[in-house]
N, C-alpha and C positions, 0 to 999 in steps of 0.2 A: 723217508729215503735215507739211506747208507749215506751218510758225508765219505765220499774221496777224493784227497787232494793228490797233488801230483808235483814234484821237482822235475823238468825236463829241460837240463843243460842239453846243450851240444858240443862234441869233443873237439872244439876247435884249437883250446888251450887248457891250462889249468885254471880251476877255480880263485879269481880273486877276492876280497873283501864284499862288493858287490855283489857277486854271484853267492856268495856265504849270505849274507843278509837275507835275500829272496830264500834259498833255501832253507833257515830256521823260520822267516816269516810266515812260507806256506807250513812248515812242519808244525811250529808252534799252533797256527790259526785252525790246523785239523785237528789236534788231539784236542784242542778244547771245545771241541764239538764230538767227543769221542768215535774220530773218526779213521781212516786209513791213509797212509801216506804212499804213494808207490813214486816208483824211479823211472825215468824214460829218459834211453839217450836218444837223441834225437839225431841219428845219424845216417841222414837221408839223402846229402850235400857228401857225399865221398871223397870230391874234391878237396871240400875245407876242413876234411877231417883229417887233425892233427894226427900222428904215431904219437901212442901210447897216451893220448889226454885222456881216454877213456880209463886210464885204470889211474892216473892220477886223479882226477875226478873223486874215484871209488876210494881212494885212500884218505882223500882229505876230508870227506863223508863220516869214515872210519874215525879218524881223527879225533872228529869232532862230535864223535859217539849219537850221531841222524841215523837212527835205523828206520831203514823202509819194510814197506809191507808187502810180502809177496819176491816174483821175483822180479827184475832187473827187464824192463819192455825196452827193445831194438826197435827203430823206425826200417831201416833197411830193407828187414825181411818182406816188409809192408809195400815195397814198391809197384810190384805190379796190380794191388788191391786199389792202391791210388791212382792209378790210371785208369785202373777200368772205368772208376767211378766218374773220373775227368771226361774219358770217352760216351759212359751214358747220358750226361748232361751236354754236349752237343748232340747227342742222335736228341734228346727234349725237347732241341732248342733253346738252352740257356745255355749254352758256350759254343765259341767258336775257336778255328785255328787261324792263326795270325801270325807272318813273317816280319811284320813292322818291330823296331824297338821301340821303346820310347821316347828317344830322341827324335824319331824320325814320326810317331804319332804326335808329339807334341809342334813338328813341324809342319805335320795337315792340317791342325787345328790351329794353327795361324798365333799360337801363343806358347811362347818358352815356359811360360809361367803356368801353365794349364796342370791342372788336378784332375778332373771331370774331365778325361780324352778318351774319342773312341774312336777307331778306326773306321776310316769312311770311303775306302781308299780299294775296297774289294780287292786286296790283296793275295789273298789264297783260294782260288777254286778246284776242285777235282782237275780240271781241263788247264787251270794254268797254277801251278805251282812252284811256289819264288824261294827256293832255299830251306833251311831251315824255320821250323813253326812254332809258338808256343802255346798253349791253349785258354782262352780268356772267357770269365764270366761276363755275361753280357749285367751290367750293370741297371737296374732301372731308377727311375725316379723318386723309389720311395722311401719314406723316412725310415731310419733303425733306432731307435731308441732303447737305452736300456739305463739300468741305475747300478753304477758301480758300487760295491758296502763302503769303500773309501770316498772317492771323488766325486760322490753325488750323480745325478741326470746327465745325460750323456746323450747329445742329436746328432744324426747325420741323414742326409740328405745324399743315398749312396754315391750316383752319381757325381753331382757336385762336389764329394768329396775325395771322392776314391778313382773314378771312373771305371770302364772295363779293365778288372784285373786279373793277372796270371795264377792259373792254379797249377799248370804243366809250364816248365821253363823251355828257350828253344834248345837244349840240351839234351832233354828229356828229362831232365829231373822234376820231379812234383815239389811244387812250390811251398815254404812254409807256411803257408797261408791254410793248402789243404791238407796238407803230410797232419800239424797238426790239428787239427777239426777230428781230422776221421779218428787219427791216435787218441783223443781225447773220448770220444764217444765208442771206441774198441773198448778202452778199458773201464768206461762207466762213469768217469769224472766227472762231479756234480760240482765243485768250485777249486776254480782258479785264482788263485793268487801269483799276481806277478810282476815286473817292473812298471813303472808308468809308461813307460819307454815303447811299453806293446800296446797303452791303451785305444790312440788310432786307430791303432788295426782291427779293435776286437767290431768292430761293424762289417768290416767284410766277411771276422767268422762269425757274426748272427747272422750273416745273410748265405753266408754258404749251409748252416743248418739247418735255415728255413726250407731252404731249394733241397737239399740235402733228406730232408724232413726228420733229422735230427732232433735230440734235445739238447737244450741252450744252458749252458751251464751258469753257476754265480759267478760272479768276478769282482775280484779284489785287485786295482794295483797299488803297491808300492814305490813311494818313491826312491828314484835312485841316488846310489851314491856316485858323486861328481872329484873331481880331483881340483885344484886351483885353480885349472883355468876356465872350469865350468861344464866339463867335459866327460862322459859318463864311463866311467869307469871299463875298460875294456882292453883285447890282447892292442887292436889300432889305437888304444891311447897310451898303451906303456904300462896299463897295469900290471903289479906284481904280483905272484900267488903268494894262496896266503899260507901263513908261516903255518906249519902243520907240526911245530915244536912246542911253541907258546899257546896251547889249545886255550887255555885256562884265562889270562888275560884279554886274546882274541876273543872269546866267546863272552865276557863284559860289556866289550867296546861292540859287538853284535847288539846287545840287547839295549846299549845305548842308543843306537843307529834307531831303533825298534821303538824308540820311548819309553822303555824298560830301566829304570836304576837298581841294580841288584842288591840288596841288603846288607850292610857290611859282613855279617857273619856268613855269607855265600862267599865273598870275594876269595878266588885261589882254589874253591872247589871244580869240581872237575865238568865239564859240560853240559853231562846228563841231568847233574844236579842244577845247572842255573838252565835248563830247559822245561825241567818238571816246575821247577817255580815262575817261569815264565809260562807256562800254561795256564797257571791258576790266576796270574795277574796283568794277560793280555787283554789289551783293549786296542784296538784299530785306528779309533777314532782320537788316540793320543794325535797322530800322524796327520789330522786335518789341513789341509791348507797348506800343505808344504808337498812339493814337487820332488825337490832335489837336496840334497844332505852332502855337505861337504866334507873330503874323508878327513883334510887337516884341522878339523872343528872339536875332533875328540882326541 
């Protein structure tokens, strides 16, 4: 099978040092499987989409000399395919509509602290209908397992973990939970690489693929980069974008992030060049055992 990896920011801000790390880490991790890299904005959240992150985005890509493959995949246009699909899986029986938040399902279930919540509360019927709905997988009991290439074996016990979750918001927007799934499997994406930050979640999407009867892609995550106070790098923590001047120095201090020391006679070359040689001397498994990378460490 074709390796294709995939960068899918969302334009909520500009690219910072974190979001730069993840996308050489998947870029890097596919050409040395000589494989396809493509772009996906993920802009499915209209709401939280910034003006103009999208073509800052594109520039700092540019930048930093990341060519993708193929062209540039919009979730948007995708919306009404992710609904339908939302709406097929309750006529199945594996999802229902539900006006509860989760504040207030966490408050049926008798625990603030609940993970594993379901509505029990017969909230939404044809005949009595309470407001706005959002549409939830019915969650079951069974184990997901899978083995990250980084982080090793990986259980979840869906339920107990996750419980019934949103794949349609009460907005109407499709949740990223499925926006991505379906987008992943539209464009044929055989392995994921991505912050650790998503690893949790990747059980709801093996269980959305199973029901889905999709295929289950590799995954890789990366640890992320944290600022001083332990805190992941992001537009809610203050991060800054990154410098799209200093290509040359940034793209060092990347492949150090990466476990990457670049050669001294690389140093001051131009990105594409400390990319091709990190190609040939990536290894993943430098990154063992480590969660989080702190950005004032280099």
């Amino acid at each position: 099978m074709t390796y294709i990896g995939r960068f899918a920011p969302s334009p909520t801000g500009s690219l910072h040092i974190g979001s730069l790390v993840t996308a050489v880490g998947s870029y890097i991790h596919a050409k040395q499987f000589g494989g396809k890299w493509v772009l996906r904005i993920e802009d499915i959240d209209q709401i939280r989409t910034a003006p103009g992150a999208t073509d800052s985005i594109l520039k700092t890509l540019d930048a930093y000399q990341l060519e993708w493959d193929g062209e540039i995949r919009y979730q948007s246009p995708e919306t009404k395919h992710y609904i339908k699909v939302a709406e097929k899986l309750i006529l199945q029986g594996l999802a229902f509509k539900c006006s509860c938040s989760r504040k207030k399902l966490k408050m049926v279930n008798n625990d603030s602290n609940a993970i594993g919540i379901r509505c029990q509360s017969n909230c939404w019927t044809e005949e009595n209908q309470l407001g706005p709905t959002s549409i939830r997988v019915i969650a079951d009991s069974s184990n997901i397992n899978f083995v990250d290439y980084l982080q090793g074996i990986q259980k979840c016990n869906l339920f107990n973990c996750m419980g019934d979750y949103v794949i349609v918001r009460r907005d109407s927007v499709p949740s990223y939970h499925l926006a991505t799934v379906l987008s992943d499997d539209l464009q044929g994406i055989t392995t994921i690489v991505r912050g650790i930050d998503l690893l949790e979640l990747t059980a709801i999407h093996i269980h959305l693929q199973q029901i889905l009867r999709l295929q289950t892609p590799n995954y890789l995550h990366l640890p992320v980069i944290v600022n001083s106070k332990g805190q992941k790098l992001s537009k809610q923590t203050g991060a800054a974008p990154v410098d799209n001047t200093d290509t040359t120095n940034i793209a060092v201090k990347v492949l150090n992030y990466l476990g990457l020391q670049a050669p001294k006679e690389l140093i001051g070359s131009q990105p594409k060049e400390l990319w091709n040689w990190a190609i040939k001397n990536w290894d993943p498994k430098i990154l063992n055992n480590k969660k989080q990378l702190k950005i004032d460490t280099l």
